[in-house]
Each structure stands twice: as structure tokens, then as C-alpha cells.
N, C-alpha and C positions, 0 to 999 in steps of 0.2 A: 524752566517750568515753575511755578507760582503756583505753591499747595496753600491753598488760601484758608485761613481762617478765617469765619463769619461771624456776626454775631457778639459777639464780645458780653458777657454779664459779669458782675460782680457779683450778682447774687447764686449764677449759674458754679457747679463743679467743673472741671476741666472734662471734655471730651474725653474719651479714650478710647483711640482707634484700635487697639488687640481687644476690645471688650468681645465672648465667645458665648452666644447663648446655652451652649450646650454644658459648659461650666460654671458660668456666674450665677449668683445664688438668685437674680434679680437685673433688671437693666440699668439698676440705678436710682440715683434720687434727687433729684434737681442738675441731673447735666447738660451741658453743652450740644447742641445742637454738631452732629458731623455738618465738616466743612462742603458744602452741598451749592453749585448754582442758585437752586431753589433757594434755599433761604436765606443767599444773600442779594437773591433780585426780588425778594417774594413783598418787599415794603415791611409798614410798622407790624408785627404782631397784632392780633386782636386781642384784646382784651379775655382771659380766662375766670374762674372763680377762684386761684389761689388753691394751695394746699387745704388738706380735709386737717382741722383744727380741733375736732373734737369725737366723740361719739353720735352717730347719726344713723337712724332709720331710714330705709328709701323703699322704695316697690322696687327698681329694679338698677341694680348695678351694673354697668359696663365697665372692664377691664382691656384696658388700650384708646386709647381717641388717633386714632387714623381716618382711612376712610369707613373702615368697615364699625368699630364702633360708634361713629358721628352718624354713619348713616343711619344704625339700627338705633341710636336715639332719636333721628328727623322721622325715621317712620313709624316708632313707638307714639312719638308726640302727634303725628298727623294722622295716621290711621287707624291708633287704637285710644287716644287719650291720656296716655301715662309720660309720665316725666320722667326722664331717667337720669341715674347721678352717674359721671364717665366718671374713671381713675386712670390717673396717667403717671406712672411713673417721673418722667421729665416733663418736656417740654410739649405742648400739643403737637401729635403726630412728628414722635421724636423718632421713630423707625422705618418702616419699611415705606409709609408715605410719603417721607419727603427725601429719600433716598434712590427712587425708582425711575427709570428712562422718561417718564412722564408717556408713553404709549398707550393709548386704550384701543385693542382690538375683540373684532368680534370670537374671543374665545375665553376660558378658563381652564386651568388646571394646562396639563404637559403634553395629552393625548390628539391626535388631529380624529375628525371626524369617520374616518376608517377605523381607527381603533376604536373606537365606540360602538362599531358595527360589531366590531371581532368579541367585543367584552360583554355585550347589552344584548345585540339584538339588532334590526333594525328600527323596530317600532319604539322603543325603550333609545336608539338616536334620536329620533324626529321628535320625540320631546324633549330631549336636552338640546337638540338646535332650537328649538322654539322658545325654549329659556332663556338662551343664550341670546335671540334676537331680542326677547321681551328686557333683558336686560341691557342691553344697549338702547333701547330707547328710552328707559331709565336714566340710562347716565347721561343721553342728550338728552333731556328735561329739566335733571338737578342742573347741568350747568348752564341753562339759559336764566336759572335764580338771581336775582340782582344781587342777594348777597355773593354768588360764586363766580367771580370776575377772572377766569383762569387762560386767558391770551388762546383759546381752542383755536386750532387747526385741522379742517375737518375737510376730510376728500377720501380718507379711503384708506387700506393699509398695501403696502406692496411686497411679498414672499421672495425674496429674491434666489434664485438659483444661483450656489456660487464655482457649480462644477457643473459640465455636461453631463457626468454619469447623473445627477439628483434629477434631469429633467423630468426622465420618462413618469417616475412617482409623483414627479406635482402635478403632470399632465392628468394624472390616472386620478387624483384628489380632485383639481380642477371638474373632472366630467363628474365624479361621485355628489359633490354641492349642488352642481348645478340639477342632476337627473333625480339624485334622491332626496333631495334638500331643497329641491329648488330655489338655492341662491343663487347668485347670477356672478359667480367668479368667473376668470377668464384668464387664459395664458398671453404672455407678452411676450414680443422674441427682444434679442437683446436690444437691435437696433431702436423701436419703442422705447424699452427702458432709457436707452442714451438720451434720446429725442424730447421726449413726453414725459419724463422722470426726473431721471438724473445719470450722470454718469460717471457711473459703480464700474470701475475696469474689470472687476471681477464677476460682474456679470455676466450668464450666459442665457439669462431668460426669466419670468416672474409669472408670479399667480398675482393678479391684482384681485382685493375685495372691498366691495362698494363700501365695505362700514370702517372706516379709521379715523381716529382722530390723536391729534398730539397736544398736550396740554402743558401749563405749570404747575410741576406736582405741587409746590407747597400753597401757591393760591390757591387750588384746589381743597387743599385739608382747611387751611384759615377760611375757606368760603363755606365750607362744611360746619368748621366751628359755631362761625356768625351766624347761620340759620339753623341750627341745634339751639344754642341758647337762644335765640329769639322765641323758637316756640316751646322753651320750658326747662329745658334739659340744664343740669347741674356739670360743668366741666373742672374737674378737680386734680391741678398740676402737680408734680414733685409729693404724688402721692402712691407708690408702689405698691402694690400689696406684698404685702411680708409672710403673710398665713392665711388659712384659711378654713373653718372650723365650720361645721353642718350642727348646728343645735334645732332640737324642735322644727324642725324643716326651715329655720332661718340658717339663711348664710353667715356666719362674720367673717369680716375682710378687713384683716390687721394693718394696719398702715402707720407708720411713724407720729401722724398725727392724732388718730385715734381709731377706735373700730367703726367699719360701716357694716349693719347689719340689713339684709334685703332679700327680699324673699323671693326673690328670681337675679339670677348672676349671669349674664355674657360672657365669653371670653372673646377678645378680638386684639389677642396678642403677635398674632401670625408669624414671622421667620426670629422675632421677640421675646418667646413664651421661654420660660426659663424654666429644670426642671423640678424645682419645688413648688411652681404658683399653684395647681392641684394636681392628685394624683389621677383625674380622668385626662387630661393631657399630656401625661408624662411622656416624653420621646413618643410623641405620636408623629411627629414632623421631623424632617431633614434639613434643616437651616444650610442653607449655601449660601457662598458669598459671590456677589456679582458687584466686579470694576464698573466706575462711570467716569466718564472726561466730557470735558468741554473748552472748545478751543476758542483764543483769540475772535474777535470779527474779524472775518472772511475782506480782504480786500475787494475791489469792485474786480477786477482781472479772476481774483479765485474762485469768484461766485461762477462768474462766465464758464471758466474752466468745467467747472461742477454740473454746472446745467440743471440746479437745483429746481424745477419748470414744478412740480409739487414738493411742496414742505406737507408730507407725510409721514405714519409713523412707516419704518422702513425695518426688517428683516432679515438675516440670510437664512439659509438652508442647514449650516452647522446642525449639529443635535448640542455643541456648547456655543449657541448660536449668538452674533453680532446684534444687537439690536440698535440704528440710528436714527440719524434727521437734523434736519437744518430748523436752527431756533428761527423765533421772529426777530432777533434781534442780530443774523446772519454769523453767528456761531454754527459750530457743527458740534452735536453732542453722538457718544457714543460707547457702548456697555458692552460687558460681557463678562462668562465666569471668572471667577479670582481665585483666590487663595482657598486649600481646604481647611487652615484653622486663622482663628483670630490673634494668635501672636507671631502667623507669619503673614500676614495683611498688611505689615507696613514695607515686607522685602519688594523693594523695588522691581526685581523681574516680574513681578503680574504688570506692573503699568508699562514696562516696555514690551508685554506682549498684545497688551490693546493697542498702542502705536504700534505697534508692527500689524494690527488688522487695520486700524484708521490707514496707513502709507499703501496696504495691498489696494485698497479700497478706491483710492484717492493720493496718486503717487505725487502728484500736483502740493501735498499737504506736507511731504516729509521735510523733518524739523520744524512744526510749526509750533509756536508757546500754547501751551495749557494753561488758562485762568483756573481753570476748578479741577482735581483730584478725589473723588472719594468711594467707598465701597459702602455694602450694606448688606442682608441677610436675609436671603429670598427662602418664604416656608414653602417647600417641595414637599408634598406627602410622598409616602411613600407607593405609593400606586400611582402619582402622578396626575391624583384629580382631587378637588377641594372639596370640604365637606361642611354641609351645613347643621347643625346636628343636638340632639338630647341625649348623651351617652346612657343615663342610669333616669329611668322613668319614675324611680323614690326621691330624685332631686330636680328641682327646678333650675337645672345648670346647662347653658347650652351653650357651641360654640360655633364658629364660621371661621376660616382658615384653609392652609392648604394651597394656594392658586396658582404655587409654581412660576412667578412672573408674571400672572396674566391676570394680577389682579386691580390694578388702577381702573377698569371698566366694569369689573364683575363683583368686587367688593361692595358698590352702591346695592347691587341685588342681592347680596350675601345679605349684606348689614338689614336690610328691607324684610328678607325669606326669614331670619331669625328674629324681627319683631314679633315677624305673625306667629312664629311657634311661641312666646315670649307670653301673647295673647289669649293661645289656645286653639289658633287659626292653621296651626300644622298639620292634622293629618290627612289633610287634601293635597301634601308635597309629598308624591310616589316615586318622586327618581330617585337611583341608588345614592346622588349628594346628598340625600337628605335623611333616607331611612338606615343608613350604615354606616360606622364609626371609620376615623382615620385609623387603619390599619397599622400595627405595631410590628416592627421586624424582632420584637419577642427576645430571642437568645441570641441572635443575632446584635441588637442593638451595641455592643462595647467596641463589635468589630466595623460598625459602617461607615467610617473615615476608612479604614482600611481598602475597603469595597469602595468607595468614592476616587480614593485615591488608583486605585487598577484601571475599572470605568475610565476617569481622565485618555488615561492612558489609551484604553481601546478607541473612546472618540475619536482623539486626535490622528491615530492610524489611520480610520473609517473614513472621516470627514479631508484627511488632507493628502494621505499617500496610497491605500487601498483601490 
């Protein structure tokens, strides 16, 4: 197996694979791109503004360039007429962007649309399914943009059952979309899957949904980039914020280079946010970390095998669930939780426990070379929904986060939902993402690696031998 380094800078710091947001003071400051598929297939970099070199004024700061703040400067510039200055500690969308399964399905945050029922209401669902639709056709728009040339693979997503006990609940989900949601999901029995799919040995049946698509995460973020700075927006690298101070309702945002001072500040740090950037974010989030592999090209005989008939994004039923798919380029890429802290992220038993789901999966696969290895830092609130949000209404500080994995589709409507608050255009947004903050596990918070680490444990009981 070939742990690839990509990328190679003299100008760049060395990676550092133990880096733990939950203790580093910051994510950095000019490093290395993680060894990622993505951006060693993703071509030249585009072109950025360089580090912030001096003291500078803006109307509005963005902190992070992913998807979520590239997109809330495309929709700053396009919808409301302001220009916004990103700060990126590293390299453009040096975290959870270009580190993520490349999946965009029709969801955000952790919760299936029953639980939303049990938590809201049902009427208080049917507008976050409505969101949730209106954002996916957002994120099919941005990427038909000539700047955002990201290889999409668009057919649908497929939930895979990977035990007969999970059926009868997807069945029971399945009918709730369709009657109260009127989506139009639908159950698959195995043999389908095999047929019309692929074939997942461990299948025992699937919820198909008409909205999935699979993308290149990192052309995604550089296509983001390119039509940010096209219509204005200032993208400023190896620029971290180091402080940050509330004067006269100006923000200043201390950076190595100099202060930026703005009178409206983003956060779109997500599984990234370190906990000194400010104290309205502090441990609002549960950073986890999630394995990714990607294999060899798939001989002509293994593709056969596979019956990869749709390259979608693909699923299982786990609650520490597999997320895969067949690239375009006849790789099989494939994810799933890792390590609970960042200096044991490089112990080699997490990646022979994702080969050991890739070989369940795909027994046709066992021992095959891995080109790419690497992990990354998924923001899981702590209630398991994302929030879009104004914590303190004496400041013009807002943030977007939270997505729990599901956010490569739902960040372009995050990044979007937070211009318009950004504007003055927010309090026509009534769902709870928007009007309530990410919840704090308060006294709690010293002990929740603690609690993550039991949890694991109950999973894997529930999920594999229960």
C-alpha cells in the first residue's frame, strides 16, 4: 500500500497527520495539503490572493475557504453586491473539502427524516425537506458553472441495507418520504441491487433516492474558488486567524500578516474550528475523524465482478456507516469512521479496519494496492443537525457548520442561507438551523472523547452482532 504524498511545496510546511482540532491552538499556517486522491488528481491549483500582508479593512470576512465559505462569498457577490475577503489558514479548502467521500446527497446533518418528525413536528419537517430539496438544486446549478468542472456523477444515491434485521426501518422510512414528503424513494430487493447496481455481497436490500450525485471534491472547491474571485471576492492563503477582538462593533482578525478589520465576520471553519478562533464557537462541535482509501484501477475482469451498472454515491445502514463508489476513473473509493484522537490517526489498525469493510463488501478485492490513504475531521454537532446561525445579536458574527458528513451538497445552501443573514435577509429563515445555536454539552464537554469512545463500542455491538 502506497501512502502517497501529493503536492510537494517548498513554500508549503510539512503536513501533519496527528494534527487534533480539539487541541491545536489553530490549523496551521501555510501547510501541506493531506495526502488526498483529490488533490493529487484535481490538476494546477488556481491561482489565490497570497497571504494578508498588511492591515486591511473589508465589509465582510470569511473564515475558512471550503465549500461553505467560497460559497457564502459567490452568494455575497451575486445576490447582495458585497465583496468579501476569505481567510484561510493553509491552502484553499485545506480541510474538510478536500478531504471528504466526494458524495452529495439529498440530506444534512445526522438525523433521517423521522427523526425530524419526533424532534419538530411534522409541519416544521416538510420545511426542512423543502430546504433540503431547494438545496440540492443549488448545488446542481453551481456545478453546471463553467468555472466548476468537478467529473459529477449524477443518478441518484443508494442506502444500502447491510443486515436483514435494518430492512424493516428503511421499508418504514421509504413509505414516510414518499406519503409525507412526497419523494419518490423506493425499496430494492437484493437481487436489483446485484443487477442494476452493483454487487455489494453484503447486501440485503436498498432504499434508492432519485437525488445523488458523486463528484471531485477538490475540483469542486478550486471551481468554487475561480468563481468567488471572478465576481470580487478577496481569497487570502497561509492566513489563520490568530485573535480576535470586537472594538466599536468592528471585528479585528489577527493574522500573522496583519489585522483584518470587518464589520461583519463568517465562520466556516466546520470539523477545523480550533478552540481559541472565538469564544461563540468554542466546543460547539464534535470533530470526528473519518478514514478514506482509494484503490488501484479496477482491472477489466473486477469491474465485471462488481457490476458497478451505476457509479453512485453508495451507503450502508451502519450508524458508523461505509460510505462508497466507483470513481470515473474505475477506482473504488471508500470511507468510514476512524480514530477518536489525532495522535492515534496514524495507528495503522483503523485502515485495516476499512479493508476489512472494503474485502466484506467486495471479496473479489481482498489484497488489492491502495494508491491514496488519508483521514480528516468531520463537524458533528452535537444534536446531529447543522446550524446556520447569529449567536449574539450585539455582533455581526455569524456562522454555518455542523453537517455531520453531509455536507459536500448542503454547504453550497449553508454558505448561500448565511450571505442572506450577512445582508439583513435572515429573518424570514424560521427553521430551528437557523433560529438556534449549536448546542454545547456544557460540563460535559472534558468528558466527550470519553463518551465517543463507549458509543464506538455500543455501535459496533448494534450494527454487527446484536
Amino acid at each position: 500500500m502506497e501512502h502517497q504524498l501529493v503536492r510537494p511545496s517548498a513554500q508549503r510546511k510539512p503536513f501533519d497527520p496527528a494534527y487534533d482540532p480539539v487541541h491545536a491552538p489553530n490549523p496551521g499556517d501555510g501547510k501541506d495539503y493531506a495526502p488526498t486522491y483529490w488533490i493529487a488528481t484535481a490538476g494546477p491549483e488556481p491561482e489565490d490572493d497570497g497571504p494578508v500582508t498588511q492591515d486591511i479593512d473589508v465589509d465582510v470576512a470569511i473564515v475558512g475557504s471550503g465549500y461553505t465559505g467560497l460559497s457564502c462569498a459567490i452568494h455575497l457577490a451575486r445576490e447582495h453586491g458585497i465583496k468579501a475577503t476569505v481567510l484561510e489558514a493553509n491552502g484553499v479548502a485545506w480541510g474538510c473539502s478536500t478531504r471528504n467521500g466526494g458524495q452529495a446527497q439529498i440530506s444534512a446533518g445526522r438525523l433521517k427524516r423521522s427523526q425530524w418528525i419526533e424532534r419538530w413536528g411534522v409541519d416544521v419537517a416538510r420545511k426542512m425537506h423543502a430546504e433540503i430539496a431547494e438545496a440540492f438544486d443549488l448545488f446542481r446549478g453551481l456545478i453546471r458553472e463553467p468555472e466548476i468542472d468537478c467529473d459529477p456523477q449524477d443518478g441518484g444515491h443508494l442506502y444500502i441495507a447491510h443486515r436483514d434485521k435494518v430492512l424493516p426501518a428503511l421499508e418504514k422510512e421509504t413509505r414516510l418520504l414518499n406519503e409525507v414528503f412526497g419523494y419518490r424513494a423506493r425499496m430494492v430487493g437484493r437481487d436489483e441491487v446485484h443487477s442494476d447496481f452493483v454487487r455489494d455481497a453484503e447486501a440485503k436490500g436498498a432504499m434508492y433516492e432519485p437525488d445523488g450525485i458523486g463528484i471531485h471534491a477538490a475540483k469542486l472547491a478550486f471551481g468554487y474558488l475561480k468563481l468567488a474571485r471572478k465576481l470580487g471576492a478577496k481569497v487570502h492563503t497561509s492566513s489563520p486567524v490568530l485573535g480576535s477582538e470586537l472594538k466599536g462593533g468592528v471585528h479585528h482578525l489577527r493574522t500573522p500578516g496583519g489585522t483584518v478589520r470587518a464589520r461583519a465576520v463568517c465562520i466556516a471553519t466546520a470539523g477545523y474550528t480550533s478552540p481559541g478562533l472565538h469564544e461563540l464557537t468554542r466546543h460547539r462541535l464534535m470533530p470526528i475523524l473519518s478514514n478514506s482509501i482509494v484503490t488501484r484501477p479496477l482491472t477489466p475482469g473486477e469491474r465485471e465482478a462488481l457490476n458497478f451498472n451505476a457509479l453512485i454515491p453508495l451507503t450502508d445502514t451502519r450508524t458508523l456507516r461505509h460510505y462508497y463508489r466507483m470513481l470515473p476513473d474505475g477506482r473504488v473509493q471508500i470511507g468510514s469512521r476512524s480514530a477518536i484522537t489525532g495522535r492515534d490517526a496514524v495507528n495503522p489498525k483503523h485502515l485495516d479496519l476499512l479493508l476489512a469493510g472494503l474485502y466484506r463488501k467486495f471479496p473479489i478485492l481482498r489484497g488489492i494496492e491502495v494508491d491514496y490513504s488519508w483521514w480528516g475531521w468531520v463537524d458533528v454537532s452535537h444534536d446531529m443537525m447543522p446550524r446556520i446561525f447569529q449567536p449574539d445579536p450585539k455582533q455581526r458574527l455569524f456562522y454555518a457548520m455542523g453537517y455531520g458528513g453531509n455536507g459536500v451538497m448542503y454547504s453550497a445552501q449553508a454558505g448561500r442561507r448565511m450571505a442572506q443573514m450577512v445582508a439583513g435577509k435572515g429573518p424570514a429563515l424560521d427553521l430551528p438551523i437557523f433560529t438556534s445555536p449549536l448546542p454545547s454539552h456544557g460540563l460535559l464537554t472534558p468528558f466527550r472523547r470519553l463518551g465517543q469512545w463507549g458509543m464506538y463500542r455500543w455501535y459496533y455491538l448494534k450494527d454487527e452482532i446484536l
